[in-house]
Each structure stands twice: as structure tokens, then as C-alpha cells.
Kinemage of the C-alpha trace (Angstrom):
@kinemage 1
@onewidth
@group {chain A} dominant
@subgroup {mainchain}
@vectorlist {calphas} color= white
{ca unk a 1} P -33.800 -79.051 -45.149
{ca unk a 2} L -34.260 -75.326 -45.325
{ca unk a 3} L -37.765 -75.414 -45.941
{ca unk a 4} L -38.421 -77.329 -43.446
{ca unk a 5} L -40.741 -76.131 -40.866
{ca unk a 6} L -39.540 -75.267 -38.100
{ca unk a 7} L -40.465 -74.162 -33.997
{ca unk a 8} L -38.814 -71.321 -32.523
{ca unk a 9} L -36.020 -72.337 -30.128
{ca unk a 10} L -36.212 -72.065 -26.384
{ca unk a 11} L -34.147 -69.849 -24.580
{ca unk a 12} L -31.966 -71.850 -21.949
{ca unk a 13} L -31.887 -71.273 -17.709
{ca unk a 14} L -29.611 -69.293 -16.044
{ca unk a 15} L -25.867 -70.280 -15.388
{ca unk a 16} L -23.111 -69.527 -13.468
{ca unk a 17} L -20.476 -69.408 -16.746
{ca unk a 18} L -19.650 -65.601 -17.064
{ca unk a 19} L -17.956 -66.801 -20.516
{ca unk a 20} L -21.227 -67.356 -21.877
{ca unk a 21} L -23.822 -65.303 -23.374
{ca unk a 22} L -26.652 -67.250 -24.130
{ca unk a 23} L -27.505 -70.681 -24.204
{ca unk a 24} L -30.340 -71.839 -27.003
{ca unk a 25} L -32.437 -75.138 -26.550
{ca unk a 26} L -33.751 -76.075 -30.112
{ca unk a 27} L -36.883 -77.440 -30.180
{ca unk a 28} L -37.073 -80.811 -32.497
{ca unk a 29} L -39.555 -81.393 -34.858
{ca unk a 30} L -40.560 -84.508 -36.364
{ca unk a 31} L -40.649 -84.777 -40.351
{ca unk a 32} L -42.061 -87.882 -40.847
{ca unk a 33} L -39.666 -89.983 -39.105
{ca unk a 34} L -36.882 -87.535 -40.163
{ca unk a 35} L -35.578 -84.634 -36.670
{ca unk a 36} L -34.873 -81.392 -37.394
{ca unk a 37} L -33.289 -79.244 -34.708
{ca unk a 38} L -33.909 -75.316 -35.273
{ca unk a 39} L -31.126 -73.313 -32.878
{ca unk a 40} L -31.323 -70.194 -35.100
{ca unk a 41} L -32.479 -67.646 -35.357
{ca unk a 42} L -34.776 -67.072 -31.968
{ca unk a 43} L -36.495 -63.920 -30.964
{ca unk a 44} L -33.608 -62.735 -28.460
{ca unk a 45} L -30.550 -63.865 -30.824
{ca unk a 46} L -31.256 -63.260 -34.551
{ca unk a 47} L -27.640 -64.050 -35.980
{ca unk a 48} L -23.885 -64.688 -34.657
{ca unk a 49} L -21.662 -63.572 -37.043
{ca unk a 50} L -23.039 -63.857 -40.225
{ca unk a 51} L -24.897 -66.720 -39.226
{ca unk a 52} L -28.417 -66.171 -39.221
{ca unk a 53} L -29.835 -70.287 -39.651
{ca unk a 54} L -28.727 -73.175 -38.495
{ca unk a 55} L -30.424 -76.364 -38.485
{ca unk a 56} L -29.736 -79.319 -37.317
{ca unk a 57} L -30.819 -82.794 -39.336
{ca unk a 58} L -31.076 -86.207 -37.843
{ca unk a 59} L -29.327 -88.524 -37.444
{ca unk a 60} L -32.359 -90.298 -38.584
{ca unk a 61} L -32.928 -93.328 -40.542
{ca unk a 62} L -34.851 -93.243 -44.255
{ca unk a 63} L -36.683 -96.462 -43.875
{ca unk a 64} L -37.038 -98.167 -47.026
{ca unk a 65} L -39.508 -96.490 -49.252
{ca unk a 66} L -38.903 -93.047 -47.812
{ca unk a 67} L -36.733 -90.251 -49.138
{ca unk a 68} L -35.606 -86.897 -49.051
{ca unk a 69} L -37.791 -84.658 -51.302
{ca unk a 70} L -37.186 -80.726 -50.794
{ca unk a 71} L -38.977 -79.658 -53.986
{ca unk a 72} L -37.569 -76.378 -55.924
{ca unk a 73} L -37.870 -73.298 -53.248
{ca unk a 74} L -36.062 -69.596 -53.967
{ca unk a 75} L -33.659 -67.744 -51.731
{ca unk a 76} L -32.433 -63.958 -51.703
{ca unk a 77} L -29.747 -62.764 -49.959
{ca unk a 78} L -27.836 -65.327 -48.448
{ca unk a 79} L -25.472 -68.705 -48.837
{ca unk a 80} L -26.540 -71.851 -48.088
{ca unk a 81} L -23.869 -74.246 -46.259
{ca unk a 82} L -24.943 -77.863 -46.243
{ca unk a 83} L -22.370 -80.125 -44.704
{ca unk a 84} L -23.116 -83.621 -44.414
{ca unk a 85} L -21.995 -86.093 -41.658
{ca unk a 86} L -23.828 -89.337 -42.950
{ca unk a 87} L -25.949 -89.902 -46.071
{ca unk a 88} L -26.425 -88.688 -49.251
{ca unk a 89} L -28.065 -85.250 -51.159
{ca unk a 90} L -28.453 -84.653 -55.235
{ca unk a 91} L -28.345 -80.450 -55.401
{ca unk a 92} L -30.032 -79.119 -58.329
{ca unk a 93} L -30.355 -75.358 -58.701
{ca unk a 94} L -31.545 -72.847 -61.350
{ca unk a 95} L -27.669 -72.179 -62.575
{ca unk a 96} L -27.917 -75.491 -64.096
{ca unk a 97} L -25.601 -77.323 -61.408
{ca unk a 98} L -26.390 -80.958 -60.246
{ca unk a 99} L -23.770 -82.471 -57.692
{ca unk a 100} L -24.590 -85.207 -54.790
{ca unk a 101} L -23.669 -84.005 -51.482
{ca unk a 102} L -21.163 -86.452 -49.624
{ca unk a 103} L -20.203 -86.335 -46.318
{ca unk a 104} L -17.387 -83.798 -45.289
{ca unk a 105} L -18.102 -82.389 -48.338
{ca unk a 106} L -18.823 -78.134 -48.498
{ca unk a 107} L -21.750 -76.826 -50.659
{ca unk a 108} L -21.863 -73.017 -50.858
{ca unk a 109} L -24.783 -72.104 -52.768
{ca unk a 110} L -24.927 -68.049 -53.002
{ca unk a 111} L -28.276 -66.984 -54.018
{ca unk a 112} L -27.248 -62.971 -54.296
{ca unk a 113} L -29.993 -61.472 -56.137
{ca unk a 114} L -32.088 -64.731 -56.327
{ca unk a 115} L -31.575 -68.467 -57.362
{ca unk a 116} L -33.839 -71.676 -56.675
{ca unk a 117} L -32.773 -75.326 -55.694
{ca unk a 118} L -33.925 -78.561 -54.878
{ca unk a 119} L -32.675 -81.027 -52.325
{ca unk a 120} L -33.359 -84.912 -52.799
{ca unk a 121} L -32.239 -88.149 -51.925
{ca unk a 122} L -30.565 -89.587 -55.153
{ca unk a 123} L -33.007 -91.633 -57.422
{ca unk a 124} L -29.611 -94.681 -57.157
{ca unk a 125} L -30.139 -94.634 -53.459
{ca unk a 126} L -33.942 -94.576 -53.221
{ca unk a 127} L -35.572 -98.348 -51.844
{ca unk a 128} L -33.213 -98.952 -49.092
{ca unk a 129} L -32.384 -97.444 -45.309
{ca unk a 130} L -30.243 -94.898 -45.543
{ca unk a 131} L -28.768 -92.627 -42.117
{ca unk a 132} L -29.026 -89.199 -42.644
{ca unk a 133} L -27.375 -86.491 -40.417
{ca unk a 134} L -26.080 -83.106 -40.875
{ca unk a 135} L -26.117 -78.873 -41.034
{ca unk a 136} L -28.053 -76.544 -43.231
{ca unk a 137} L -26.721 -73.101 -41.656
{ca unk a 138} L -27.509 -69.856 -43.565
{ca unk a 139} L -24.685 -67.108 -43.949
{ca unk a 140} L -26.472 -63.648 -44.756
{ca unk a 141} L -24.622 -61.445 -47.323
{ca unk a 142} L -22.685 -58.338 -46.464
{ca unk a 143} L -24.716 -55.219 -48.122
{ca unk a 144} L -22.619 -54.968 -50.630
{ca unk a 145} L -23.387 -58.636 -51.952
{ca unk a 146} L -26.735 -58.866 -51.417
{ca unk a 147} L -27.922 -58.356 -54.489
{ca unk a 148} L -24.704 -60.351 -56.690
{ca unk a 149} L -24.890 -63.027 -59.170
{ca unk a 150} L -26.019 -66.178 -57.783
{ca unk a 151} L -23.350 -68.741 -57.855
{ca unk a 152} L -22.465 -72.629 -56.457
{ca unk a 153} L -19.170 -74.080 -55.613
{ca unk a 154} L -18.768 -77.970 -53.492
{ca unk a 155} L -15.384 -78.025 -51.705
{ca unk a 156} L -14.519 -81.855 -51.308
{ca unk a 157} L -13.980 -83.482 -48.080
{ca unk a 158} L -10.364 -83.548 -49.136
{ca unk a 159} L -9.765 -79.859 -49.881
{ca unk a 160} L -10.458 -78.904 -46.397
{ca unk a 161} L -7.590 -78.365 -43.594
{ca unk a 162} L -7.929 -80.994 -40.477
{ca unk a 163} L -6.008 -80.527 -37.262
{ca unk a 164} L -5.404 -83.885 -34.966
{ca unk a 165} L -3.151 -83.325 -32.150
{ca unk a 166} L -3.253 -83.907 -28.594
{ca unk a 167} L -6.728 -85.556 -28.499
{ca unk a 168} L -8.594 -82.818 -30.688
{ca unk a 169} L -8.661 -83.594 -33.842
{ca unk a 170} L -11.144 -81.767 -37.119
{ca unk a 171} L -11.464 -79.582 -40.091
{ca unk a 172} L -11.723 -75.947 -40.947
{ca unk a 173} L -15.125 -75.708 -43.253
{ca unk a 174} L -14.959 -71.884 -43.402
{ca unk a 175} L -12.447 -69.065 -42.405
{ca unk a 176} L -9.346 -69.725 -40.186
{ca unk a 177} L -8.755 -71.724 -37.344
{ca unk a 178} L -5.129 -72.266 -35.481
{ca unk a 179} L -3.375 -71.336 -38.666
{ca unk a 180} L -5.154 -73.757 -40.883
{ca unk a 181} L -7.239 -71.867 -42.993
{ca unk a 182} L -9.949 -73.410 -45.869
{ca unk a 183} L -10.598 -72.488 -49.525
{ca unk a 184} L -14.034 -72.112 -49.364
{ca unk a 185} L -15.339 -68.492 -50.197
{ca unk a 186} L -16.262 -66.092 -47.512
{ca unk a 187} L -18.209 -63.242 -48.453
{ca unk a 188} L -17.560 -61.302 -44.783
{ca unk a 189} L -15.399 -62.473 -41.594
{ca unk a 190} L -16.898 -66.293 -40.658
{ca unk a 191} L -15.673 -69.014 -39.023
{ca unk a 192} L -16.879 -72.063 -38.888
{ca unk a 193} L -15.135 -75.355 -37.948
{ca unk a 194} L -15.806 -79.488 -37.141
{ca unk a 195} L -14.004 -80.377 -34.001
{ca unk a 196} L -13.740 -83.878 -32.008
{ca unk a 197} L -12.841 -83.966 -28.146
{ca unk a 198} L -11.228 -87.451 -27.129
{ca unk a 199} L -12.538 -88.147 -23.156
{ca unk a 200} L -10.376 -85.696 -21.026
{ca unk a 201} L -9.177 -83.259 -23.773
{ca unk a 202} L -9.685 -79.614 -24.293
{ca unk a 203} L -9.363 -77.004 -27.157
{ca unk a 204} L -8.814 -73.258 -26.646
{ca unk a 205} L -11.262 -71.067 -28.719
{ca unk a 206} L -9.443 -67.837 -29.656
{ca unk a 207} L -11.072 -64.194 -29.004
{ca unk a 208} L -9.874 -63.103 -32.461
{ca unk a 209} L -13.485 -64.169 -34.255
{ca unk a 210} L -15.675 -60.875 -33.356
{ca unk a 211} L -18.976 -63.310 -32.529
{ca unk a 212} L -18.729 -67.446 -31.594
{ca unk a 213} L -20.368 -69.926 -30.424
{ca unk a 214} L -20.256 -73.924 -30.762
{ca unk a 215} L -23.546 -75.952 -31.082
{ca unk a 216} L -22.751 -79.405 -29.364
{ca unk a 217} L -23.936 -82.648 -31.295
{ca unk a 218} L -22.996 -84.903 -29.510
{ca unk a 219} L -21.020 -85.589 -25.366
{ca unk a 220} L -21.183 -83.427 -22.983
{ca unk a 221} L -18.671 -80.121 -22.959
{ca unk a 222} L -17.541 -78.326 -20.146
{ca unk a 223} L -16.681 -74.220 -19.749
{ca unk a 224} L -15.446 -72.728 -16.968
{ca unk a 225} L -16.495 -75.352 -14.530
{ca unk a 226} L -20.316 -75.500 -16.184
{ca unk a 227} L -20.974 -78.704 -17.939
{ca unk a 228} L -23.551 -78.625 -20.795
{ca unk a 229} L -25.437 -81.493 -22.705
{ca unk a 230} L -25.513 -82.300 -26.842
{ca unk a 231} L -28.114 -80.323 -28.586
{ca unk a 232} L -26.757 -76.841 -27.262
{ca unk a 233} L -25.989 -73.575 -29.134
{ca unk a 234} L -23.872 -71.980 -26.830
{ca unk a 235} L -22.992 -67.867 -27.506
{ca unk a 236} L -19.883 -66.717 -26.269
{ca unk a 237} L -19.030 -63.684 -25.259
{ca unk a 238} L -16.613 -61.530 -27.063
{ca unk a 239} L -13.451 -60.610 -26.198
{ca unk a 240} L -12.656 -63.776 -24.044
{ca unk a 241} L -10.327 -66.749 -25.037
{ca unk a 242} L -12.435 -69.746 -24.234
{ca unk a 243} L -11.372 -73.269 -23.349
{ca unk a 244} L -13.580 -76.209 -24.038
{ca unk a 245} L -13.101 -79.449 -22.202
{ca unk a 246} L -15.593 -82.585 -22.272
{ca unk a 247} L -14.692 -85.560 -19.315
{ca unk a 248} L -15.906 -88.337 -21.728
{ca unk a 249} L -15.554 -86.716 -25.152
{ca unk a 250} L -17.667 -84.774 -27.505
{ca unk a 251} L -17.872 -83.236 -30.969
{ca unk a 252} L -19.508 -80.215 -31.693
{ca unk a 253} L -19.533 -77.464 -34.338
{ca unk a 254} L -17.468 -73.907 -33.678
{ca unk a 255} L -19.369 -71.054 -36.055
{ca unk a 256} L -19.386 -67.402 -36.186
{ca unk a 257} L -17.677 -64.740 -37.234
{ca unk a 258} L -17.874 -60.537 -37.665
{ca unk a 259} L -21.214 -58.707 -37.366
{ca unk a 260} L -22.752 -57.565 -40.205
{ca unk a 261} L -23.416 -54.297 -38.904
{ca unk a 262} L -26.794 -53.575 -40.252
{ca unk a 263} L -30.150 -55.128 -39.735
{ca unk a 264} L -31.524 -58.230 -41.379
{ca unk a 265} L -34.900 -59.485 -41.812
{ca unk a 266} L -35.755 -63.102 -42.148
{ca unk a 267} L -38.975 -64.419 -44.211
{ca unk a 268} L -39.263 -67.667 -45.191
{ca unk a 269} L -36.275 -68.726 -47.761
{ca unk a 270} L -35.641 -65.128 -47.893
{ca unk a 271} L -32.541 -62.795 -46.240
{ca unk a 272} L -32.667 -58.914 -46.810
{ca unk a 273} L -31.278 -55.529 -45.028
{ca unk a 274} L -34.588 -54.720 -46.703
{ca unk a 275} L -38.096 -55.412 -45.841
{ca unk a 276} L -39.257 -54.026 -49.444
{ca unk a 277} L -37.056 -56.237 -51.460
{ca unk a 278} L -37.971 -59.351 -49.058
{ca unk a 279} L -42.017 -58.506 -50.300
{ca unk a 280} L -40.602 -58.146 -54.043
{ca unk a 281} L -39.346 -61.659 -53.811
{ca unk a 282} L -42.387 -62.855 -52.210
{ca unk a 283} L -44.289 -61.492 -55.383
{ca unk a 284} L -41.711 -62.644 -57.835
{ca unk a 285} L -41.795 -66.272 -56.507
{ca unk a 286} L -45.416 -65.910 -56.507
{ca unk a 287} L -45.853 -65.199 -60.222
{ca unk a 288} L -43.208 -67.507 -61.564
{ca unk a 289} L -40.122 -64.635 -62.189
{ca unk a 290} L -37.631 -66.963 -60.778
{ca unk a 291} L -35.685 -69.313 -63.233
{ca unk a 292} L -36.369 -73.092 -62.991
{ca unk a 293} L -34.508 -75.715 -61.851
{ca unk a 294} L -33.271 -78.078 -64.869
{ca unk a 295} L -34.103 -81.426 -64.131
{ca unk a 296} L -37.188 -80.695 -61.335
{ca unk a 297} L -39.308 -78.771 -63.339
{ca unk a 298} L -42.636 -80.727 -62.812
{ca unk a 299} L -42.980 -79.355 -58.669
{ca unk a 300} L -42.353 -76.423 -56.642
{ca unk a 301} L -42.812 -75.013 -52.619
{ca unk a 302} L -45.465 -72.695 -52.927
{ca unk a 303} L -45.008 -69.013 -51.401
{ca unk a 304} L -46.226 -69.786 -47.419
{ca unk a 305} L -49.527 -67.974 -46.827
{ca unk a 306} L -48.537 -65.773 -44.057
């Protein structure tokens, strides 16, 4: 989950698609039976959009015995998006909120000035296999946010707009998407979308979203005549409509959205336009100024030496 650590992703070969900007390789690393896939941010592309994290987890299996135990880690500056495929998550944060994750579900947390959570596999499904897959992407804050009220809000599964016509079929998480647009709060311009290719069908990606790109989990998708395997981030660039095609079908995730504008620094759990406030909230975490998490009081992710 998002403290996971992670390696820096790898920085694709050289293509022949003029549509595309950049193509990112995560590198996986094993948790103890349990694959995360870091695709952002590397050291040539730090966000798209307002996208500045996105891993992807699984699809592993919890063998009996085994859970998922993020203890209670801070964040500044940013939302967390988790969005489930398989399995379940109990959320527990420092606002008092506990809510299991299901999958298709949305959870936004905004940490603003600061908030802490913890991420664990429900005590009810704890002694048996369980499949776990999914996203933890990070949306940085606009300037003018970055230092709000923290706040959480889960959009079911059922709340969110799907499409299914002509062998594409999905759902809008975030922003706007061929008219279908979803209730989940935006704090800046993002987009960010599920979609399903049956074999032989394509989907046009509009230019209107200032930065995209898709990150392919699973079949193989083809752009302009260049076909590219699962476990892709692939950055577009701007200004062109973009058609997406896979021979023997696919599903991947569309993100991205309008550029902040202004720098941001990454450290650990922590987002900032700032490098000062990011070494505040090191020192804050470090001498217990955040608030607790009700429920998971007894352990915490100590500040990273580094």
C-alpha cells in the first residue's frame, strides 16, 4: 500500500509511436508473497496531471495466515485514491472514519494539512486465502488546497457512471469521460477512468484532458500501429486524439488530467510545493504532533531514516 517500498521505475526503449511520450516499465517488488508495481513517479516523469503515485497491487493471493497490515503512517498534501479490483481493505484514519474498501468502490482520503491512516485486511476475513488486486494512485493538491482540512469520502461501486457499447465497456472513477461524468470530488482538472477492450475493439481517447496516459493491466493494446504489453504506463502526448485498439482484448486504466503548474516535491508519505513544510512534517511525525488513529493506536510506521 502506500508505504510500501518501492524501486524506481525503468524508463522504456525507443518506439516508432509519435503519439506517445514516454513509456514507463515498473519494476515489481515482492512483499512477502504480495507484488507491488511502482510506475510513478520516476526521475524523468514526476507527475501527469495531478497524478504524482501510482501503484500497482497484485493480483496476489493472501495465503492463509497472512494479511494486509499497513500500520498508521501520515500524509501532507495530497489525496489518496484506492480502488479495488478484488479483495478486501478496513480504512481507519485520524478523522475517526472506519469503512472496508470493496471492489469498484472509490476512497478519497484528502490529507490537506495532515491526517494519518491505516490499511488492513479485515479481522472477519483474516485465516483464509483471499485475492488481492488493485490501485493506490496519489493526486497532489492544487496550492491553494494544500494546506485544507483533511477529509474522507467512499463513492460506492454503484454511484459511479459505466459506459458499455460497441465492445468497450467501464466506469468513470474521477472527472469526465464521453459525457458521463462521476461524483467523486476533484480538487483540480483529473481524469481518471476503468475501461475494458473486447478482442478487436477500440476506444478513442479525447485531447480535451491537458496530460493522459493509460497504464495497461492486463492484454496487449495497440497505438498507432505499435503494440504494447500489460504492465505499461504509457504518456501521451498532448494535443492529439488517441485511439486505442487491443487484437485479443485488454483492460487498462486511463488517468490524468491538468498540470499543476508549480513544482512538487515528493518524500516519503509526504506531497508539498514546499521543501520546508515537507521537513516540518517529517519533525511533526517524528515527535508524535499528528492525531491518532481510533481503533490502531497500539503501532505506527516510523519516520524512514533518510
Amino acid at each position: 500500500m502506500s508505504f510500501f517500498p518501492g524501486n524506481d521505475p525503468n524508463i522504456g526503449d525507443a518506439f516508432a509511436c509519435d503519439a506517445i511520450e514516454l513509456m514507463i516499465v515498473p519494476n515489481a517488488r515482492d512483499i512477502d508473497g504480495f507484488e507491488v508495481r511502482r510506475a510513478l513517479p520516476t526521475a524523468r516523469r514526476r507527475l501527469v496531471g495531478p497524478f504524482i503515485f501510482f501503484d500497482r497491487m497484485g493480483p496476489a493471493i493472501l495465503r492463509a495466515g497472512k494479511a494486509l497490515d499497513v500500520r498508521p503512517h501520515p500524509h501532507i498534501g495530497l489525496s489518496t485514491v484506492t480502488y479495488l479490483f478484488d479483495g478486501k481493505i478496513r480504512h481507519r484514519d485520524s478523522l475517526g472514519t472506519e469503512m472496508v474498501i470493496a471492489p469498484g468502490d472509490v476512497n478519497l482520503m484528502t490529507a490537506g494539512r495532515g491526517i494519518v491512516h491505516s490499511e488492513r485486511t479485515p479481522e472477519e476475513l483474516r485465516g483464509a486465502p483471499m485475492s488481492v488486486s488493485g490501485l493506490q494512485t496519489w493526486l497532489a493538491l492544487p496550492d491553494d488546497k494544500e494546506e485544507m482540512a483533511p477529509v474522507f469520502e467512499n463513492t460506492s461501486a454503484r454511484s459511479l457512471p459505466e459506459f458499455d457499447a460497441e465492445g468497450v465497456c467501464g466506469r468513470v472513477v474521477i472527472g469526465a469521460f464521453h459525457g458521463l461524468k462521476s461524483p467523486v470530488k476533484a480538487y483540480s482538472d483529473t481524469l481518471y477512468a476503468d475501461i475494458h477492450l473486447d478482442p478487436g475493439a477500440s476506444v478513442q481517447i479525447p485531447a480535451d484532458a491537458e496530460e493522459r496516459a493509460i497504464y495497461t493491466l492486463s492484454g496487449e493494446v495497440v497505438i498507432a500501429g505499435d503494440a504494447f504489453p500489460p504492465d505499461r504506463l504509457l504518456v501521451f502526448r498532448p494535443g492529439d486524439e488517441i485511439v486505442v485498439s487491443s487484437a485479443s482484448g485488454a483492460h487498462f486504466m486511463l488517468f490524468g488530467g491538468a498540470s499543476l503548474g508549480s513544482k512538487r516535491y515528493i518524500w516519503w508519505n509526504f506531497v508539498s510545493s514546499s521543501r520546508e513544510r515537507i521537513e516540518q512534517a517529517k519533525h511533526e511525525w517524528k515527535t508524535g504532533r499528528f492525531d491518532i488513529v481510533p481503533g490502531d493506536e497500539e503501532e505506527f510506521v516510523p519516520l524512514p531514516e533518510r
